[in-house]
C-alpha positions in Angstrom: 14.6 47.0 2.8 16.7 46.9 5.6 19.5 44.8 6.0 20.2 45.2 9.7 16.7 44.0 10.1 16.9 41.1 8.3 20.2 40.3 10.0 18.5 40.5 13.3 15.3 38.2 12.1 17.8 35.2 10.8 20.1 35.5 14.1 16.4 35.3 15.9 15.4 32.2 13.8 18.4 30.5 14.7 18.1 30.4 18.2 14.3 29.4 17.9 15.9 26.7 15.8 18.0 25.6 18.9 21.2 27.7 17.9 22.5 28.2 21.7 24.3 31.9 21.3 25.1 32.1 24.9 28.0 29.9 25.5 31.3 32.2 24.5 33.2 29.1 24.0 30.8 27.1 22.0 29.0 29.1 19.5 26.9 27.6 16.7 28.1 29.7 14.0 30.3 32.6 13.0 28.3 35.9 11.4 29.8 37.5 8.6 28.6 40.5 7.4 30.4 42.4 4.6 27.5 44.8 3.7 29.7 48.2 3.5 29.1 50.5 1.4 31.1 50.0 -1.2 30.5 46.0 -1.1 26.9 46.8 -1.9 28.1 48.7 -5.4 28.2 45.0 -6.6 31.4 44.5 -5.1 30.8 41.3 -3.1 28.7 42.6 -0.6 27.1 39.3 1.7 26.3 38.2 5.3 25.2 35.5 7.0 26.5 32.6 9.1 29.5 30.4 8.3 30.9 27.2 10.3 31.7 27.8 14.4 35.6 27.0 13.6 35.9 29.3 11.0 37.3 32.9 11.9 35.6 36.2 11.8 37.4 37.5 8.7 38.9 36.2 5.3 39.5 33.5 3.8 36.5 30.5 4.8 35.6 26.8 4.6 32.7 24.6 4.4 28.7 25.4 4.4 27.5 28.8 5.2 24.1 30.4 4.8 24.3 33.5 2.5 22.3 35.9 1.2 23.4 38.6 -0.7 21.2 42.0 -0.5 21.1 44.9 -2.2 20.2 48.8 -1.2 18.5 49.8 -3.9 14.8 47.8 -3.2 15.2 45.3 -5.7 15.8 41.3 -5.5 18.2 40.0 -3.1 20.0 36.3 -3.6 19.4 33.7 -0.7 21.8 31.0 -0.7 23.5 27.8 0.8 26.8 28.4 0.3 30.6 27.1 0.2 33.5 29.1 1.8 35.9 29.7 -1.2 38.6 27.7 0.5 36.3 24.7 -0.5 35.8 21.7 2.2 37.4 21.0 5.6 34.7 19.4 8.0 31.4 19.4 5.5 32.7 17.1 2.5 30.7 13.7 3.5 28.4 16.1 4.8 27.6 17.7 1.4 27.7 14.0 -0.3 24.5 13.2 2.1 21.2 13.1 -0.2 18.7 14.6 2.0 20.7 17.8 2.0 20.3 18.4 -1.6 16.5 16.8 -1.3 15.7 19.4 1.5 17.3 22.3 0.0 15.3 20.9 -3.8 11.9 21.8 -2.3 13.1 25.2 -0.9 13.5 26.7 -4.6 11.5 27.0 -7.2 11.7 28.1 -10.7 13.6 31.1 -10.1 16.2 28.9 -7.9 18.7 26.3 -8.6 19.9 22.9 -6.8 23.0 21.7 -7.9 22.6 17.8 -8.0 25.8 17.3 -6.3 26.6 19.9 -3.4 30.6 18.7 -3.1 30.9 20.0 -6.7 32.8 23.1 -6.1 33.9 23.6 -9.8 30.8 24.0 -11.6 29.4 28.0 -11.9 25.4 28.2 -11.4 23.2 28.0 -15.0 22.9 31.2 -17.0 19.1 31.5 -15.5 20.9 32.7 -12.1 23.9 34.5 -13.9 22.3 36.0 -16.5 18.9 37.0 -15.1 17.4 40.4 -15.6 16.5 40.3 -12.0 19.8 40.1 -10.9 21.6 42.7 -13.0 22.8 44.6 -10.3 24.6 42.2 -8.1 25.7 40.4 -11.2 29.9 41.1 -10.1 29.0 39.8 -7.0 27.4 36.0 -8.1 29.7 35.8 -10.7 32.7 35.9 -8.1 31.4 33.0 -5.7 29.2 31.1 -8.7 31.4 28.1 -8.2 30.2 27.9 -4.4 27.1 28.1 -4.6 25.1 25.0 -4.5 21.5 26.2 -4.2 20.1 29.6 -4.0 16.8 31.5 -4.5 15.7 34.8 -5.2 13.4 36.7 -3.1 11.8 40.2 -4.7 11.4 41.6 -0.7 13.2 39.8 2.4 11.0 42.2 4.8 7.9 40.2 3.4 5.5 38.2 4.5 6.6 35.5 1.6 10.3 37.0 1.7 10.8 35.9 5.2 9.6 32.4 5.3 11.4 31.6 2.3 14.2 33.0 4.2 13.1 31.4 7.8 13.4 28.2 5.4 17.0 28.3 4.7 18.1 29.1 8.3 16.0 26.3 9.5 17.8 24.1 6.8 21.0 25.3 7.8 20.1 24.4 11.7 19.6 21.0 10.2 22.8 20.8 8.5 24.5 22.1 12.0 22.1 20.0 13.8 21.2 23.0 16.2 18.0 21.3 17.2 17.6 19.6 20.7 14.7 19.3 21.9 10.8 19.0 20.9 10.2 22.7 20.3 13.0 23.5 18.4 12.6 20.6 15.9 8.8 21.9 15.9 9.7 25.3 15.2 12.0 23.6 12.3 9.2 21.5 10.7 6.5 24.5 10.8 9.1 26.8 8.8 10.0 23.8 6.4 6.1 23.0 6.4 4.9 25.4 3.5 7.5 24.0 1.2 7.6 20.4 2.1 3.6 19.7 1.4 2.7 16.7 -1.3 -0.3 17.3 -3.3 -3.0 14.3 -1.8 -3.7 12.3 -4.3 -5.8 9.5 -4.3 -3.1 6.4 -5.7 -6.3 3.9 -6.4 -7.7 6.2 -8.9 -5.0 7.0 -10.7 -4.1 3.6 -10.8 -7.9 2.8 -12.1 -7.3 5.3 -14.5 -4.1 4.2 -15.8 -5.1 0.6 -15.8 -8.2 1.4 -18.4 -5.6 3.6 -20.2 -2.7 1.6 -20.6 -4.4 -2.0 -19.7 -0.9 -3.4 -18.4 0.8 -2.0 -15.6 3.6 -3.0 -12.8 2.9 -1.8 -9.5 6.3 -0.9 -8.1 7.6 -0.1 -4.5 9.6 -1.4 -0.9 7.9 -4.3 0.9 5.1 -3.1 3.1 3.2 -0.3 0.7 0.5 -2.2 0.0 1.1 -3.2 -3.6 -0.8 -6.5 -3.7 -4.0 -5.2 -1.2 -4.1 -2.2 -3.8 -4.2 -4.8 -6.8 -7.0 -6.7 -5.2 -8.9 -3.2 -4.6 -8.5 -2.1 -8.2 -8.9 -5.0 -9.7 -12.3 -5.2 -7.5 -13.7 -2.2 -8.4 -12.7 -1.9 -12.4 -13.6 -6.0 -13.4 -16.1 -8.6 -13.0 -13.9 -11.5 -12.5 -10.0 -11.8 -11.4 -7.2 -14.2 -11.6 -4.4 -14.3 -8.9 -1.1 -15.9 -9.5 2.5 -15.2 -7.4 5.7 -16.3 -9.5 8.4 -17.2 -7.8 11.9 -18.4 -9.2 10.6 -22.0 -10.5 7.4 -20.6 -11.9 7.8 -21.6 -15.7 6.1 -21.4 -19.1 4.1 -24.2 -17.9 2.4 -23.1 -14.9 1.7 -19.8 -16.5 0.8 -20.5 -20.0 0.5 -24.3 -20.7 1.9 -27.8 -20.4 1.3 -31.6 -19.4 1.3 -32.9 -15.7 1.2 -36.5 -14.2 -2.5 -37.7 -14.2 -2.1 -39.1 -10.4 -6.0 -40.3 -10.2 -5.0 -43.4 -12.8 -2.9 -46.2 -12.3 -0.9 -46.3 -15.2 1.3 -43.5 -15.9 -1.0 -41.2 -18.0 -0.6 -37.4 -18.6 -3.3 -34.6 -18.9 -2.7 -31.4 -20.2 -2.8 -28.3 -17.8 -3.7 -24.6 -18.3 -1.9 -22.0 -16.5 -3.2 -18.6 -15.2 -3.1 -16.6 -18.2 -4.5 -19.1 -20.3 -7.9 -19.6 -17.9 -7.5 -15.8 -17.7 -7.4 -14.9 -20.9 -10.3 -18.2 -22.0 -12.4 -16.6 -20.0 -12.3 -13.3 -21.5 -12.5 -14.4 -25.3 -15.6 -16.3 -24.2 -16.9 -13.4 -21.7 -16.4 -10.1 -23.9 -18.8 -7.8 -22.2 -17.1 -8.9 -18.8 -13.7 -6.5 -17.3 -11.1 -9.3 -16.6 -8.0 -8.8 -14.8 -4.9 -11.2 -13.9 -3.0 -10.3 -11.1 0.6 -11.2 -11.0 2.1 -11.4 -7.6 5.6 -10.5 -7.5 6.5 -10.7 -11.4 9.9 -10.3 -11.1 11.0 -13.5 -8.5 10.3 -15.2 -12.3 12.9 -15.8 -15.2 10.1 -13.5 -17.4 11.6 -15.0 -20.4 11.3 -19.0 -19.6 7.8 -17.9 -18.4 6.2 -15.4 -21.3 7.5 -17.0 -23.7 5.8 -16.2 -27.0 3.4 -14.4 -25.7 5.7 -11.6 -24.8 4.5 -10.5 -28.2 0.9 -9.8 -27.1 1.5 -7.5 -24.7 1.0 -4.2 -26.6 -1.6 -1.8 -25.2 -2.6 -0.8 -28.5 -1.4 -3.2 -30.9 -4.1 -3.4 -33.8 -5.3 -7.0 -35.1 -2.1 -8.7 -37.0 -1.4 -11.4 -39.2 0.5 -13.1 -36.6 -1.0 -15.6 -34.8 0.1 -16.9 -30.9 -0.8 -20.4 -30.0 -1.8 -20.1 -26.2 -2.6 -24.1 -26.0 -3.6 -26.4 -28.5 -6.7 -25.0 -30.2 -6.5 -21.7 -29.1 -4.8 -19.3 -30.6 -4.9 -15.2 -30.7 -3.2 -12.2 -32.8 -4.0 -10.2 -29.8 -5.1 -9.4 -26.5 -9.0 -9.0 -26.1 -9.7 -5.2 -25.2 -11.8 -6.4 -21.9 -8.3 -8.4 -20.5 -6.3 -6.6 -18.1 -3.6 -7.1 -15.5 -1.8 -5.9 -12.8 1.6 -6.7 -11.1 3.6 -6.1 -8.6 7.2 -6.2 -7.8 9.5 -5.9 -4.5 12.3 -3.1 -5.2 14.1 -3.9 -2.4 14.3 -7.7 -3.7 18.4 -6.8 -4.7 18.4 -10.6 -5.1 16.5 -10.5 -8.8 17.5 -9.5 -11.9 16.7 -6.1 -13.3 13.8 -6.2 -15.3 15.1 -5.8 -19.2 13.9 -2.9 -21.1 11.7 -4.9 -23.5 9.5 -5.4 -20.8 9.2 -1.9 -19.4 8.0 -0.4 -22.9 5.1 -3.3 -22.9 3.7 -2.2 -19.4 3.3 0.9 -17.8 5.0 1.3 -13.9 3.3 3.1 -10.6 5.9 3.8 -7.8 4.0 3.6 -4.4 6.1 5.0 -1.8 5.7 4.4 2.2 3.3 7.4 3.2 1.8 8.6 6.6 -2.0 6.7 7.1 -4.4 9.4 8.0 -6.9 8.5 11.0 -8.1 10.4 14.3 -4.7 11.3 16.1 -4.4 10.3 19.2 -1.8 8.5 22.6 -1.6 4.9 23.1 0.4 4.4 26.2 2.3 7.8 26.2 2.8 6.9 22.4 1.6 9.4 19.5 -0.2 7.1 16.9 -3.0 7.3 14.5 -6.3 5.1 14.8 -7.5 3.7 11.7 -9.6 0.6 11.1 -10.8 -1.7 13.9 -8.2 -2.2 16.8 -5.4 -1.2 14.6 -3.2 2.2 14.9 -0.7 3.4 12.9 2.5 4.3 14.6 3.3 7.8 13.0 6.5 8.5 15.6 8.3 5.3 14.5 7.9 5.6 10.6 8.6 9.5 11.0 11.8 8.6 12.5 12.9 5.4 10.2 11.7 8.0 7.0 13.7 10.9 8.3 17.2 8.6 8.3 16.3 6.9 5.2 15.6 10.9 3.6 18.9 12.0 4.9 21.5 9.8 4.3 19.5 7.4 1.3 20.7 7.3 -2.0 18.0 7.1 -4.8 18.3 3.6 -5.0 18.4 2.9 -1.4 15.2 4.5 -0.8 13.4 1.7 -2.5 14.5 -0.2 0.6 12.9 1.5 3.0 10.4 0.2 5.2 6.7 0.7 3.9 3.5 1.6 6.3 2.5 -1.8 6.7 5.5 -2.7 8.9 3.9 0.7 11.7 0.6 -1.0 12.0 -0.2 -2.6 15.5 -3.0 -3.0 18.0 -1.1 -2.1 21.1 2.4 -0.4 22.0 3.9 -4.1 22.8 2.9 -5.5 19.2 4.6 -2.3 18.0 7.8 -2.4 19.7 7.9 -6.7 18.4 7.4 -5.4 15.1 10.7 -3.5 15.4 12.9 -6.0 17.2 11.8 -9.1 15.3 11.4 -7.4 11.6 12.7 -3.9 11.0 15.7 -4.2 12.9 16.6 -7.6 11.4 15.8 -5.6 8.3 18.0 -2.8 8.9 20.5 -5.0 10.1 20.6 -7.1 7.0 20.9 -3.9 4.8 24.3 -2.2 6.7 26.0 -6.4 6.5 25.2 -5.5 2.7 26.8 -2.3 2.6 23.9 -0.4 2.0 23.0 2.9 3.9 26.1 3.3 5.7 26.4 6.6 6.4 23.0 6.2 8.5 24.6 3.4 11.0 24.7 5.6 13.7 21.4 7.1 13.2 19.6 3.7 12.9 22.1 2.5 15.7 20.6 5.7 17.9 17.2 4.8 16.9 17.1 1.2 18.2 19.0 1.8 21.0 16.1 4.4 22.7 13.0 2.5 21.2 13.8 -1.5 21.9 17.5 -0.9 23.6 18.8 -2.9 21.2 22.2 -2.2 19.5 23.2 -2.9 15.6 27.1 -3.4 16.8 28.0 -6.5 18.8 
């Protein structure tokens, strides 16, 4: 295994990546390359790249890519690393999420991620330390394990698998240094990041039938435009006979969902009449229809005060809770010890709705919940009005360019929480370029808008500020 070859293939990578090597003054990077002799007798023998200001020898700061080889054919270490003079430029760089999402997929169970990349005084796990394979440079990781935020190890860099698990971390490191500028280089990024970055398809209303007939109560959970209620009506379609809809909002009250007494307004005299709510007709109805799937959807559960509104019947809401003893008056005259097996329902809730109370634990152990996430919508590919979108039903397309570009700032600089705030699919569909571009000035940028005035996503201001200036020249800053 040649290392000169391998230094030659990464310096090649990086200028298909947009690294621009021919400007003396303005370089992209600084190679270092410490692969003497007696370095490679496990005496901290490494090359690789490290930041443009940095100088060619000693002493370094900030991200480098690093890879540590070996002449003796056996397992070198590939690695993001940390000059051992710590941070100088990189430190909000390294608190940025996506960094550590991105570099996540590029290992696998003979890597490590550090879940916090500006942590320069933790060593790696005793898996990468200790392991068998990497007896022989063992010195070597031992003397930089505190900068090392991710690595992986690769049996044969002058692979076919070798080199695009190393073409992987140089194009992650172009994205860190934000080489790329144009179309092809940001290509040539994406189809070395491609093998590693590929979801399994899986087909969400399926396993939400299945875990619906499992688990009989579930929460359907995600950001606004996913789909959550048009995939309750679908499931609840396909897996019952006859469905119940109800959305709570933040009056909805034991009455209007279980029972109480209204104003008879058909009599003169001030008369009352009792009233059933939802889950009351919903549940009737399947006591006195037990060969029939019924399902109550619930619309936005959490815009409720869940305890005003379940009340007692909080209780019943075990999946499989055998026949008790206790008894749960519904309404006058009906009472149950438990849920009928054929009774089922489905909910959704907003997780970008910061305005509602976190849903208490008691709750979460009675149902089961199913994140659904914004995601590309497949159809035939094709250019509306010098625009790449995707056709799907009728005279509808799915603008892929726009949510690509709101999902790559929201990957980047989101935290966990954050990304439940980001846009879903529904907000990309239009039927021409014109409804499209409305759909961002008149409801994601509001959106977005709203979100920085909160304090949330701060770090991405510029990039959203960027985005909205090019697409609907329209700027977040007055």
């Amino acid at each position: 295994m040649s290392i000169e070859n391998i230094r030659e293939f990464i310096k090649a990578k990086a200028v298909q990546f947009g690294a621009k090597t021919d400007n003396e003054f303005n370089k992209p990077y600084v190679e270092r390359n410490n692969t003497g002799q007696e370095a490679l007798k496990d005496n901290g023998a490494y090359f690789g790249f490290i930041h443009p200001e940095e100088e060619v020898s000693g002493p370094f700061h900030d991200f480098s890519l690093t890879i540590f080889p070996n002449d003796q054919n056996k397992p070198w270490l590939i690695c993001l690393g940390i000059g051992s003079s710590g941070f100088k430029n990189d430190y909000e760089l390294a608190t940025y999420p996506g960094l550590r999402r991105l570099f996540t997929k590029l290992t696998d169970e003979r890597g490590f991620c550090k879940s916090d990349f500006s942590d320069i005084e933790t060593g790696l796990p005793k898996s990468i330390v200790g392991s068998s394979e990497l007896q022989h440079i063992k010195n070597t990781i031992k003397t930089y394990t505190k900068v090392l935020p991710t690595c992986q190890i690769v049996d044969d860099p002058e692979s076919e698998e070798g080199k695009q698990v190393i073409s992987a971390f140089v194009a992650g490191y172009a994205k860190l240094r934000d080489w790329p500028s144009n179309k092809g280089h940001r290509k040539e990024i994406s189809e070395a990041l491609e093998p590693f970055l590929k979801t399994e398809t899986k087909d969400e209303e399926i396993e939400i039938e299945n875990l619906l007939s499992e688990r009989r109560y579930i929460v359907l959970q995600g950001p606004p435009g996913t789909g959550k209620t048009r995939m309750a009506k679908s499931v609840a379609d396909k897996i019952g006979k006859k469905t119940f809809f109800t959305q709570f909002h933040a009056e909805t009250s034991f009455s209007d969902f279980i029972f109480g007494i209204r104003p008879d307004n058909a009599n003169e005299k001030l008369l009352y009449k009792e009233y059933l709510g939802h889950f009351t007709k919903a549940l009737k109805y399947a006591v006195e229809n037990s060969r029939e799937k019924v399902i109550l959807i619930i619309d936005e559960i959490n815009r409720a005060n869940l305890s005003n509104v379940l009340g007692p019947i909080f209780y019943l809401f075990e999946h499989k809770m055998n026949v008790s003893d206790v008894e749960i008056e519904i309404s006058p005259n009906f009472k149950v010890n438990k849920l009928p097996n054929n009774f089922f329902v489905i909910a959704t809730m907003n997780t970008a709705d910061r305005s509602l109370a976190v849903v208490d634990f008691a709750l979460r152990r009675r149902f089961a919940w199913y994140t659904m996430t914004p995601k590309i919508i497949d159809g035939s590919s094709k250019r509306l009005e010098n625009v790449s979108v995707n056709k799907i039903t009728g005279g509808e397309f799915f603008f892929k360019e726009d949510f690509a570009a709101i999902e790559e700032i929201f990957n980047w600089y989101a935290s966990s929480t954050e990304l439940n705030l980001q846009p879903g699919e529904g907000y990309f569909i239009a039927e021409s370029e014109i409804e499209m571009l409305n759909r961002i000035k008149y409801e994601i940028f509001p959106l977005i808008k709203e979100y920085l005035q909160e304090g949330l996503l701060r770090n991405a201001k510029e990039e959203f500020n960027n985005y909205f200036s090019s697409r609907i020249n329209l700027s977040l800053f007055e």
